[in-house]
C-alpha angles and dihedrals in degrees: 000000000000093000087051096046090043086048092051093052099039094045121055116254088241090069085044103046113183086027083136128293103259099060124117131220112242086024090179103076085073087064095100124228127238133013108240086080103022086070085059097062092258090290087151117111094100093039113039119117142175122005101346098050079074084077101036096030123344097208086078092072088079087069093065102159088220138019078271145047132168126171140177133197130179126187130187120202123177131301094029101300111144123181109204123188120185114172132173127203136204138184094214093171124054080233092072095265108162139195124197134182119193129180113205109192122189117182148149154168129232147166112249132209142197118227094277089065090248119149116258101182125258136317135191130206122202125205119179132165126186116205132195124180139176122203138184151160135243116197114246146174091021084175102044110125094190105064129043094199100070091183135131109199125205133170138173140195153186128215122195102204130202134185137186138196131172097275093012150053132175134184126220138174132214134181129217137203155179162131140236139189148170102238089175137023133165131147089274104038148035121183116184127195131191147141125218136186116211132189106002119152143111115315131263145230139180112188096320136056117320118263130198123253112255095258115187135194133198149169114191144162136219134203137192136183113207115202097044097047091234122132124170133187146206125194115185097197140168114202120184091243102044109023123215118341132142123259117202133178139161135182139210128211102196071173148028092251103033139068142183116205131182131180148174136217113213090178107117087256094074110059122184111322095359091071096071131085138190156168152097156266145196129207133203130180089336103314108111118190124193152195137199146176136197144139123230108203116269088359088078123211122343131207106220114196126188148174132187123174122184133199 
């Protein structure tokens, strides 16, 4: 049941007609990146900042921290499948405007077999997405007493997929979009709120019949209290595969430099225990390194490594 689960997310729905219905084309790029916000459930479309938010939200990419961000995350799932983000971030206007480029890979190596369950050799599949995105910030709420940050942020991106499977190979391409905002801030407290659309474009195919690309919508909310290092967040999101579910997620800072982060995922693909996530990270002098764990239905647990250095 694994192999088959690992083949049907490795491989497009169009190569594996009847899979199930509610299978995408270019599945992967539900995967998640990084693992700062993949251990709070992906609970991450009002709080995301800096390079990765050019996966989760990219309007966050206008909240770089610096002029620069890179950041890099690499996962590894059963049978040799390993997802890899790498994404670099740049302010480019003295008004917080803001390009990133990102490269998802998805690929694996399997032994393959004929209907007789006889060995045929090896193959390998290869999924890759290039991602470009531009943010930026209007000013908002110049009155507002309530908050100090008086920003609307918005960002958008474009994403040129390509997928290959032994005897066939297609190219697709998907846009993303969103906004983000403080709606409150005081010296105790921040709450965030935003909404982001991710991976929406023309379907694919393969050699079989076009699918649609896994799109995914979402509103969410952030909080953070400040003087006990403690944030919490809540995504109400509807994605094509697994229709409407809650995401939730909250951190700790016992330090200045560390924090300790769980989630849950409440979608229809996360079932009982599988549905939580956790894990940590540390930062120092602008290097930030992270850890996550999650399990992804038949797929089983996944270690989820990451590095981001600003300056």
């Amino acid at each position: 049941m694994a192999l088959r689960a690992l083949l049907i997310l490795a491989l497009p729905c169009s190569a594996f007609a009847g899979a199930g219905a509610g299978t995408s084309a270019a599945s992967f790029l539900k995967l998640g990146a990084g693992p700062e916000h993949v251990a709070t459930g992906g609970a991450a479309t009002a709080e995301a900042a800096g390079a990765l938010a050019s996966y989760w939200n990219p309007a966050g990419l206008a909240r770089l921290a610096k002029d620069r961000e890179a950041a890099f995350s690499r996962a590894k799932w059963a049978g040799e499948l390993s997802h890899l983000y790498a994404v670099f971030a740049k302010r480019i206007t003295r008004s917080g405007g803001t390009a990133g480029f990102s490269l998802t890979r998805l690929g694996t190596s399997q032994e393959g077999y004929d209907a007789a369950d006889n060995p045929t050799g090896k193959f390998s599949t290869n999924d890759l997405a290039l991602g470009a995105a531009l943010a930026g910030g209007l000013e908002a709420f110049p009155h507002a007493s309530f908050r100090s940050e008086r920003f609307v942020y918005w960002g958008a991106g474009l994403k040129i997929i390509y997928q290959r499977v032994p005897g066939a190979s297609a190219w697709g391409v998907a846009v993303d979009g969103g906004v983000q905002t403080a709606a409150l801030e005081t010296a105790e407290v921040l709450v965030r709120v935003g909404a982001a659309a991710r991976n929406w474009g023309p379907a694919m195919s393969l050699s079989g019949p076009k699918a649609p690309l896994p799109g995914f919508v979402a509103g969410g909310a952030a909080a953070e209290l400040k003087e006990w290092g403690l944030r919490a967040a809540l995504d109400l999101a509807w994605a094509r595969d697994d229709g409407f579910g809650p995401r939730v997620g909250a951190g700790w800072r016992p330090a200045e430099a560390v924090e300790l982060r769980l989630g849950w995922r409440g979608d229809a693909g996360a079932e009982g225990m599988g549905a939580l996530t956790f894990g940590g990270g540390v930062v120092w002098k602008g290097l930030g390194l992270d850890v996550a764990m999650l399990r992804q239905g038949d797929l089983g647990e996944s270690l989820n490594l990451g590095m981001r250095y600003a300056w």
